[in-house]
C-alpha positions as CSV (number, residue, x, y, z in Angstrom):
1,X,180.0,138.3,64.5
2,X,177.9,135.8,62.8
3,X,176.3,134.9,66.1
4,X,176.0,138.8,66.9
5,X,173.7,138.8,63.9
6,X,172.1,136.2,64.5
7,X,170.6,137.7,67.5
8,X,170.3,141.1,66.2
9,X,167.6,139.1,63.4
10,X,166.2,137.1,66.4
11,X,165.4,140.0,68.5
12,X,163.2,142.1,66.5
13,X,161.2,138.9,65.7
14,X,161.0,137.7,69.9
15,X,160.3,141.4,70.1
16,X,156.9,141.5,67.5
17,X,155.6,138.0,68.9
18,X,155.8,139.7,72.5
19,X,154.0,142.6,71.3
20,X,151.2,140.9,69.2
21,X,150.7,138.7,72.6
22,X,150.2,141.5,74.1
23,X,147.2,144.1,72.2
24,X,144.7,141.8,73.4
25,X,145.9,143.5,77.1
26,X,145.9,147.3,75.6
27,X,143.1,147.7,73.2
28,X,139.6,148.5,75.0
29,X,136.8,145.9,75.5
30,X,135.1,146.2,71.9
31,X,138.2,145.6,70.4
32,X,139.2,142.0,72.7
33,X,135.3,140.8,72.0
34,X,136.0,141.4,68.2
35,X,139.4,139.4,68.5
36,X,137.6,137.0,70.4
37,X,134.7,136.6,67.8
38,X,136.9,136.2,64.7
39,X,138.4,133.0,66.9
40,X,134.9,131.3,67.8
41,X,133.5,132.0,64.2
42,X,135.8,129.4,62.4
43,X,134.9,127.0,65.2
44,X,131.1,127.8,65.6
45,X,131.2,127.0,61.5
46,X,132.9,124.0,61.8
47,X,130.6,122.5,64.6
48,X,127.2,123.4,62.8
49,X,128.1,121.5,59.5
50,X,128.5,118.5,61.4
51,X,125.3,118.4,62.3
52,X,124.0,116.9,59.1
53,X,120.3,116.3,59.2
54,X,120.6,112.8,57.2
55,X,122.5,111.6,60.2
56,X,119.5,113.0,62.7
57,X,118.5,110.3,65.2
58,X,115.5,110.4,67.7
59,X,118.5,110.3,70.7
60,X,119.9,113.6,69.4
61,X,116.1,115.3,69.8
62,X,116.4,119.2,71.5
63,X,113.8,121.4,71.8
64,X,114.5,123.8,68.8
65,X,111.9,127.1,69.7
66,X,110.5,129.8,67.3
67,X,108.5,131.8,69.6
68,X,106.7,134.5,68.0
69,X,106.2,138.2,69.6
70,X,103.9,140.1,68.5
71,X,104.9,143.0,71.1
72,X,107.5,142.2,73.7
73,X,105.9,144.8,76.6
74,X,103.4,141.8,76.7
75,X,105.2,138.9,76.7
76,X,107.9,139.1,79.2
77,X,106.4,136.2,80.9
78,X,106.0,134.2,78.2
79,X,109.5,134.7,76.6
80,X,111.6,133.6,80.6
81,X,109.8,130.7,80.6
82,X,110.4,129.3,77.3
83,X,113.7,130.4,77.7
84,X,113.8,127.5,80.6
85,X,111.9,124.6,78.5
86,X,114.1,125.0,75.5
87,X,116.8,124.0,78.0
88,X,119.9,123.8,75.2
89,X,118.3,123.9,72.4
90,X,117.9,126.4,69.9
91,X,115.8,129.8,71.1
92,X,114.8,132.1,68.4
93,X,112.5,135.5,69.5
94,X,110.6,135.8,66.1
95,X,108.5,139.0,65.2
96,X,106.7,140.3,61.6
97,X,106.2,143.7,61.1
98,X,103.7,144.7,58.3
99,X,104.6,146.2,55.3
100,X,106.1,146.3,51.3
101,X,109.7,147.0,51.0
102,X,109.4,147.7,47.5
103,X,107.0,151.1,49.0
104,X,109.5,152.1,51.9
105,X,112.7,154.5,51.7
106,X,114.5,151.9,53.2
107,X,114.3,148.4,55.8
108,X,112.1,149.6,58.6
109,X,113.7,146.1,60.5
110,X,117.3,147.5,60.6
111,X,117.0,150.0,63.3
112,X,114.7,148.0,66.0
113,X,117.7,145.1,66.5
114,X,119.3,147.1,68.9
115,X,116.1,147.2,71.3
116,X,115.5,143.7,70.6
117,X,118.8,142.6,71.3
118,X,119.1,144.9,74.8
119,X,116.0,143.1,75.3
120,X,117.6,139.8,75.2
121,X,120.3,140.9,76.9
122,X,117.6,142.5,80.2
123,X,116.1,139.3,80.6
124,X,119.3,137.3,80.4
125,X,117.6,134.8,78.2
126,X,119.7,132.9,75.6
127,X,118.0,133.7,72.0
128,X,118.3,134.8,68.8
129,X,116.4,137.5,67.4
130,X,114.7,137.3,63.8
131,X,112.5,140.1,62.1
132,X,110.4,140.1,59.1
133,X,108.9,142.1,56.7
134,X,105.9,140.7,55.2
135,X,102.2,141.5,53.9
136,X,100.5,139.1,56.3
137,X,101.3,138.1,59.9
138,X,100.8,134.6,58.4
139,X,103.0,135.0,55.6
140,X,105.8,136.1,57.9
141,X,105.7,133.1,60.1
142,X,106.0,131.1,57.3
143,X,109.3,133.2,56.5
144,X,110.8,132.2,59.7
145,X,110.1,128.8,60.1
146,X,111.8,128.6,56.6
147,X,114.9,130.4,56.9
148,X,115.6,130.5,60.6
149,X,118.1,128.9,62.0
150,X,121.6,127.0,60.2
151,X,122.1,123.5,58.8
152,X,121.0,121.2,61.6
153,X,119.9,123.9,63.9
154,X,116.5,124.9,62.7
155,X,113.1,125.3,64.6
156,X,111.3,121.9,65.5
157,X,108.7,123.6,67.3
158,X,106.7,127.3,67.1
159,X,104.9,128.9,70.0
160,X,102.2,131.5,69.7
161,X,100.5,133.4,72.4
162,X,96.5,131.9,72.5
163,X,94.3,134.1,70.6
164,X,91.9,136.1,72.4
165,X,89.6,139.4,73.7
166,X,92.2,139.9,77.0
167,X,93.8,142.7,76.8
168,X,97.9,143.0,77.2
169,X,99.3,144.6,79.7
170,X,102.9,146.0,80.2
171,X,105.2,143.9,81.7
172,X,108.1,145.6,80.4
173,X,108.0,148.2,82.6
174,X,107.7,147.0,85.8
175,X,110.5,144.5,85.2
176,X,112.8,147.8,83.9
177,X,112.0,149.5,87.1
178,X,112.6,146.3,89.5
179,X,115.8,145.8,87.6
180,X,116.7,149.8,87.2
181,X,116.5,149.2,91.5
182,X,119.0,145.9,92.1
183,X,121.7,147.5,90.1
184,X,124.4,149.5,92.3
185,X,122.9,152.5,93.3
186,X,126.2,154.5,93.3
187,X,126.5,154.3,89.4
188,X,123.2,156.6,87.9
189,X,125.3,155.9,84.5
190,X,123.0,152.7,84.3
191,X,119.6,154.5,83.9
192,X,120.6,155.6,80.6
193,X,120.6,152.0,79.7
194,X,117.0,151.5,80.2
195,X,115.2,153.8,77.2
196,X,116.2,151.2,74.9
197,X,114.0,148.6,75.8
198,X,110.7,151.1,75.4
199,X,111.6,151.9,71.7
200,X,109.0,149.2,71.1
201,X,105.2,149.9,69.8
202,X,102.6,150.9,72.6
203,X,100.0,147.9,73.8
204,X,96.8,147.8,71.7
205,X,94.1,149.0,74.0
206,X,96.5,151.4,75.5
207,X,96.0,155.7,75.7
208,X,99.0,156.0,73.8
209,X,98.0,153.6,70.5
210,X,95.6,155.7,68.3
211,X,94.9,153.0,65.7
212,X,92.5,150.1,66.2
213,X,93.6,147.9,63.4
214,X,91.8,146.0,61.0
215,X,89.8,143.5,63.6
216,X,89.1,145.9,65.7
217,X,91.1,146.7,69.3
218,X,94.4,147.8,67.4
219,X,94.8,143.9,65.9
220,X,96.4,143.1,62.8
221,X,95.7,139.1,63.5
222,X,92.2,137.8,62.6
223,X,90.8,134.2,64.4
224,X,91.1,132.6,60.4
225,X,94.0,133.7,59.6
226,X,95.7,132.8,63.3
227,X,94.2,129.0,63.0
228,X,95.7,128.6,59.3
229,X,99.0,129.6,61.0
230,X,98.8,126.6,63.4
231,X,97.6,124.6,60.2
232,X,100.9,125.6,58.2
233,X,103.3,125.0,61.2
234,X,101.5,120.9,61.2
235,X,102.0,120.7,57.8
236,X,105.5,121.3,57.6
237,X,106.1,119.1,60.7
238,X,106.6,121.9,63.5
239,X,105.1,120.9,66.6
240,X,102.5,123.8,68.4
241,X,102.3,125.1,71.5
242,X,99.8,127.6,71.8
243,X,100.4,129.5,75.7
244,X,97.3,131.2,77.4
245,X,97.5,133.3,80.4
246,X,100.8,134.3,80.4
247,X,100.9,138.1,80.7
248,X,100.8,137.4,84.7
249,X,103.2,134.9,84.8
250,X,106.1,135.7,87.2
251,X,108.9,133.0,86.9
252,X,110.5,134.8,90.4
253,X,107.6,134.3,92.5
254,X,106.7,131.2,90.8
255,X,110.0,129.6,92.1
256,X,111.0,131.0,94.7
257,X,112.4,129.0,97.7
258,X,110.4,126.4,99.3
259,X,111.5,127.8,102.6
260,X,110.7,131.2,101.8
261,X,107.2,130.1,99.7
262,X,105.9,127.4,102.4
263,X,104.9,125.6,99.2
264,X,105.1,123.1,96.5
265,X,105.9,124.2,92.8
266,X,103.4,121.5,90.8
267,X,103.2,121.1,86.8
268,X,99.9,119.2,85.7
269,X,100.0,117.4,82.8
270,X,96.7,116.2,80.9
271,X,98.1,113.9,77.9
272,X,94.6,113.4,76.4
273,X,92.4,114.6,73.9
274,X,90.3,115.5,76.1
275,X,88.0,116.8,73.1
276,X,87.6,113.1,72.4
277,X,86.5,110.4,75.3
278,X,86.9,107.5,73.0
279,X,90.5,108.3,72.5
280,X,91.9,108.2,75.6
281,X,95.5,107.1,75.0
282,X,98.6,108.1,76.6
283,X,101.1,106.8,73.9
284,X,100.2,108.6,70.3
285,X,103.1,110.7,69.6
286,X,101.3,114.4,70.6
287,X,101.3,112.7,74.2
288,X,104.4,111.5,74.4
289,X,105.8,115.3,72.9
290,X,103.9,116.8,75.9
291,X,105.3,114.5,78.4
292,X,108.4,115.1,77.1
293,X,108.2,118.8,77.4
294,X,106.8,118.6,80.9
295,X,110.4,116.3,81.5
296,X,112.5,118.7,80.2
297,X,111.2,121.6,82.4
298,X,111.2,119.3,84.8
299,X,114.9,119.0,84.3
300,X,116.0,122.8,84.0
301,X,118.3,123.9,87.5
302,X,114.8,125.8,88.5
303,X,112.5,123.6,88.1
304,X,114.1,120.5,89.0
305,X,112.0,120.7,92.6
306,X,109.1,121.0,90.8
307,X,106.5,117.8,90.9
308,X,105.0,116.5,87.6
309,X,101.3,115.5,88.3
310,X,99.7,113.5,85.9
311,X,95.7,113.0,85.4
312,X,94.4,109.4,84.5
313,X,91.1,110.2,82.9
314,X,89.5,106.9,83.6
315,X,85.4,105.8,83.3
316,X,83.3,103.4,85.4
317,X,83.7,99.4,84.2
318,X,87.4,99.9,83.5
319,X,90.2,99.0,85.9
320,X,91.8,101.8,87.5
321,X,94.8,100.0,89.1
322,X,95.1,98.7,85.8
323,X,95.5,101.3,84.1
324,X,97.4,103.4,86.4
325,X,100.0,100.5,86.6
326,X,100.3,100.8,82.7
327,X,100.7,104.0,82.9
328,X,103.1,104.4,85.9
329,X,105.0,101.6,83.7
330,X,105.5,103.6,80.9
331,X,107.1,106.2,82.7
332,X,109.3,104.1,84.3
333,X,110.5,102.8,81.0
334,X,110.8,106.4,79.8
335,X,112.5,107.5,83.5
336,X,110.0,110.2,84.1
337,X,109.1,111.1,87.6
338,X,105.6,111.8,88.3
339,X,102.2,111.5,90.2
340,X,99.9,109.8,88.8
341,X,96.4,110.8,89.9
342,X,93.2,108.9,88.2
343,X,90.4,110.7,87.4
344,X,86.8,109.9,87.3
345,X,85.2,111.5,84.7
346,X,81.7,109.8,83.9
347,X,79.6,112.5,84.2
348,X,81.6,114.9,81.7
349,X,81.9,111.8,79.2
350,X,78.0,111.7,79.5
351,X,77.5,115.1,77.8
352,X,79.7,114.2,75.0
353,X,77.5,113.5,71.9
354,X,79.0,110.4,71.4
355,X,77.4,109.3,74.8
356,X,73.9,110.8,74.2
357,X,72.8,108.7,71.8
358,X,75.4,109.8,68.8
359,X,76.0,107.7,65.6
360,X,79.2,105.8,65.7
361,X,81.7,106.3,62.7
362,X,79.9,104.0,60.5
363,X,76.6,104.5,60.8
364,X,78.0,108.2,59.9
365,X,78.8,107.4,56.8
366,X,75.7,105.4,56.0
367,X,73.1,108.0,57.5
368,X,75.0,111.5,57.4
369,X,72.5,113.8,59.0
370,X,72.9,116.2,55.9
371,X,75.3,116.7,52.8
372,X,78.4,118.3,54.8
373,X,78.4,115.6,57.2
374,X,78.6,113.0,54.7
375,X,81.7,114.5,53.5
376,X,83.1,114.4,56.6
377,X,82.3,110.9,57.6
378,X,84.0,110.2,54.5
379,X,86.7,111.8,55.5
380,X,86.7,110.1,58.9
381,X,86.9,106.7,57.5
382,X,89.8,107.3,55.3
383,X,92.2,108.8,57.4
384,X,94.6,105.9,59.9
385,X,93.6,105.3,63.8
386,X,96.9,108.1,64.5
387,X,95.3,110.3,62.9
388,X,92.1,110.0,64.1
389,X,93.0,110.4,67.9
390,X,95.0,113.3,67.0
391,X,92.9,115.1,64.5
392,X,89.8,118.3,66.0
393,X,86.5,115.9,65.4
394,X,85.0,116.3,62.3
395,X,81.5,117.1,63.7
396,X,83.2,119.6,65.9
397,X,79.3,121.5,65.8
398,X,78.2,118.4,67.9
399,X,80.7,119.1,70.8
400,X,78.4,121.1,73.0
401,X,79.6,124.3,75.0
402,X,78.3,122.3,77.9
403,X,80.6,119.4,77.4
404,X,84.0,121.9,77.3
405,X,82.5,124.0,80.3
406,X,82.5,120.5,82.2
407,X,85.7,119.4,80.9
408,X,87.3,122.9,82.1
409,X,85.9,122.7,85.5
410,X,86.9,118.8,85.7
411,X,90.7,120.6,85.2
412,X,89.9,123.1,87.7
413,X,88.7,121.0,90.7
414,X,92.1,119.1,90.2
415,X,93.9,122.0,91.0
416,X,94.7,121.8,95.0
417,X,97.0,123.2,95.6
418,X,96.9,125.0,91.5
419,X,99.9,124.4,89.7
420,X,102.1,126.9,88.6
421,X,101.5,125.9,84.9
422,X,99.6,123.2,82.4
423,X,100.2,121.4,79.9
424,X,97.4,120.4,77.9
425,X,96.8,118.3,74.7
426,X,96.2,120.4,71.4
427,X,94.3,118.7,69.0
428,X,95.0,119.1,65.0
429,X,93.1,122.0,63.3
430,X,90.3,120.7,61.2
431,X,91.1,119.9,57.4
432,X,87.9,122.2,56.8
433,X,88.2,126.2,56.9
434,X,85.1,126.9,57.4
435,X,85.9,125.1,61.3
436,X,88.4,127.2,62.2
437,X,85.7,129.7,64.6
438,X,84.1,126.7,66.0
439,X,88.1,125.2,66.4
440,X,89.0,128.5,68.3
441,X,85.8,128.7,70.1
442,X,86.5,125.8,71.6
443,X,90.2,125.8,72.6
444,X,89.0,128.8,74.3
445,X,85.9,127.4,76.3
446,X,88.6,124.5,77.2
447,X,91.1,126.7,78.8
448,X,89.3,129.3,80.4
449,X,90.3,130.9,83.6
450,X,92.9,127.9,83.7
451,X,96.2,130.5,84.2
452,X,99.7,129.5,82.6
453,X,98.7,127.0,80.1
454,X,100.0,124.9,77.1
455,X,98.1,123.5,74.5
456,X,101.0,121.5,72.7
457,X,100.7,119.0,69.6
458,X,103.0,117.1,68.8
459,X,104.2,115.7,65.0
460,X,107.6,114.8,65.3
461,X,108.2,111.3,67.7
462,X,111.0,112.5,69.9
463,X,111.0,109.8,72.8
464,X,112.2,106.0,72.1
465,X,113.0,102.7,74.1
466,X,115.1,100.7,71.4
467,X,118.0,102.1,72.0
């Protein structure tokens, strides 16, 4: 009798642990991910406090990406390819929407996750998604580079779309409708997913948008306050990437087969200020960020047939074997594979202003041509050699349009066959405001007609032999 109760008491318990086994197998799908989910959280917790940030080393260095959207029908190009150079690092999709909360019924943000998170989900990208409600697109950013992210997992690096007169087009659409026609044609059930992804705003410039914004062309963004927004990201020690010519980029055709394309996929790199001659060095820390960028796209599944070619600037009297080998050395040390391709450039250096007869940096400060420039050479002498090569020049007014037209079409003639993207070396915005046109101007006369580029500083050092 005893050991007829005993089983009696064990059965009902055998009989519970059989059934709680099993209503993973007869609850529906929502209900297993939401099982599924309470498991991973614990763990997911546990994992992100270990990365403490007093224990960050230089070897543990990801690309950790805040790229901000300003319309998503625009940037469809823009957002699959940076999906690919964060590699596995950190991905957030960041977007400000203007407005007061403290004047609104209620949080205008709320109800636009869903089509930003079917719009993840379209492009089978691997992000986050963070909104904002601010009073200034500037003021937003700076919300998101604060608080996105957790612990250790935080944004090293913010990318903006390059500031321009071209006008967006809608890339959203086309890539619904290509999509809409690979799924299976038997179920019509999956045209119904589509309308989410057009619940976003209507392209300035387009029939459909009735306002023209507060610059003019339906934007909110002026050029002042888009420059101060690269000044804020330096100062809190984000690297920039600022990406131009984007809205045509189509990462299928870009990599498709060699056997089907007949061609090689190239990425040039130009690690050079090339708004500075004198400074041509390949080792400051914003040329070895870009390098490293251009390596770690390099080393993403798609891109890994890709060739890296790199462009030796290099003037008449200096040795060009030399200074290929000392550069060809340094990537061997840092195990990058790439051409190396020298560059004469004598006759662009000769339009620089430095070359036609300019004052040097202390006869600057000795014989400033009027009050602002002596406050600048001031400023020129007291700021380290780093800084110097990295910083926009001073006397950016004396960098003629003729000098960036020749620089850009130095760039151009390189391009045989042209590369499916550059990367190209962004210099500091000026400590001085009232430089931000000229500063703009200029990035723009750099780059033009160039296609998918990157103008990328770097502040962080993130490559190292020592270890």
């Amino acid at each position: 009798m005893a050991g007829g109760g005993a089983s009696a008491a064990i059965a009902p318990a055998v009989s519970g642990s059989v059934e709680t086994q099993q209503v993973p197998c007869r609850v529906d799908r929502d209900g297993v991910e939401w099982i599924h989910a309470a498991k991973i959280q614990p763990v997911v917790r546990k994992y992100l406090l270990m990365l403490d940030v007093r224990k960050d080393h230089i070897k543990f260095w990801r690309p950790q990406v805040l790229l901000m959207v300003s319309n998503p029908r625009s940037s469809v190009g823009l957002i699959t390819f940076i999906n690919d150079i964060k590699k596995s690092g950190l991905y957030v999709l960041g977007h400000v929407q203007l407005g007061d909360l403290s004047t609104l019924p209620s949080d205008p943000l709320q109800a636009q996750y869903d089509s930003w998170l079917s719009l993840v989900d379209h492009l089978n990208i691997k992000a986050f998604v963070n909104l904002t409600l601010a009073d200034s697109v500037r003021h937003g950013v700076q919300h998101l580079l604060f608080i996105s992210g957790l612990g250790g997992m935080r944004p090293n690096t913010l990318v903006l779309g390059f500031y321009d007169d071209c006008l967006p087009k809608d890339k959203l659409i086309e890539s619904s409708l290509s999509a809409t026609e690979s799924t299976d044609p038997f179920n019509p059930s999956r045209d119904f997913e589509q309308p989410a992804l057009y619940r976003f705003a209507y392209l300035r410039g387009s029939s459909d948008r009735r306002d023209y914004g507060e610059f003019g062309d339906a934007k909110v963004l002026g050029p002042q306050e888009y420059v101060s927004i690269i000044s804020d990201a330096v100062k809190m020690l984000k690297n920039v990437v600022l990406a131009r010519y984007f809205n045509d980029f189509d990462r299928a055709q870009v990599l498709l087969p060699s056997s089907l394309a007949k061609r090689v996929v190239y990425v040039d790199v130009w690690p050079v200020n090339l708004l500075r001659p004198d400074s041509c060095s390949y080792v400051d820390t914003c040329s070895l960020f870009l390098l490293q960028l251009a390596c770690i796209l390099n080393m993403v599944k798609a891109w890994r047939k890709a060739t890296l070619r790199l462009f030796l600037c290099v003037e008449e009297g200096r040795s060009v074997k030399g200074s290929q080998a000392k550069l060809g050395q340094l990537l061997k040390d840092l195990r990058i594979k790439a051409e190396v391709h020298p560059v004469p450039w004598d006759q662009v250096v000769a339009l620089h202003w430095q070359r036609q007869g300019g004052l040097g940096k202390n006869q600057r400060s000795q014989s400033p041509d009027s009050a602002t420039d002596e406050v600048e050479a001031r400023a020129i002498e007291e700021e380290s050699e780093d800084d110097y090569v990295n910083s926009f020049p001073s006397n950016a007014t004396r960098v003629s349009d003729d000098y960036l037209a020749a620089v850009n079409k130095l760039i151009l003639d390189q391009a045989s066959p042209p590369p499916a993207v550059r990367f190209l070396y962004l210099p500091r915005p000026p400590a001085d405001t009232r430089r931000y046109a000229t500063y703009l101007h200029q990035l723009d006369l750099l780059t033009q007609d160039l296609g998918p580029t990157l103008l990328i500083h770097g502040v962080t050092p993130v490559i190292t032999t020592d270890l």
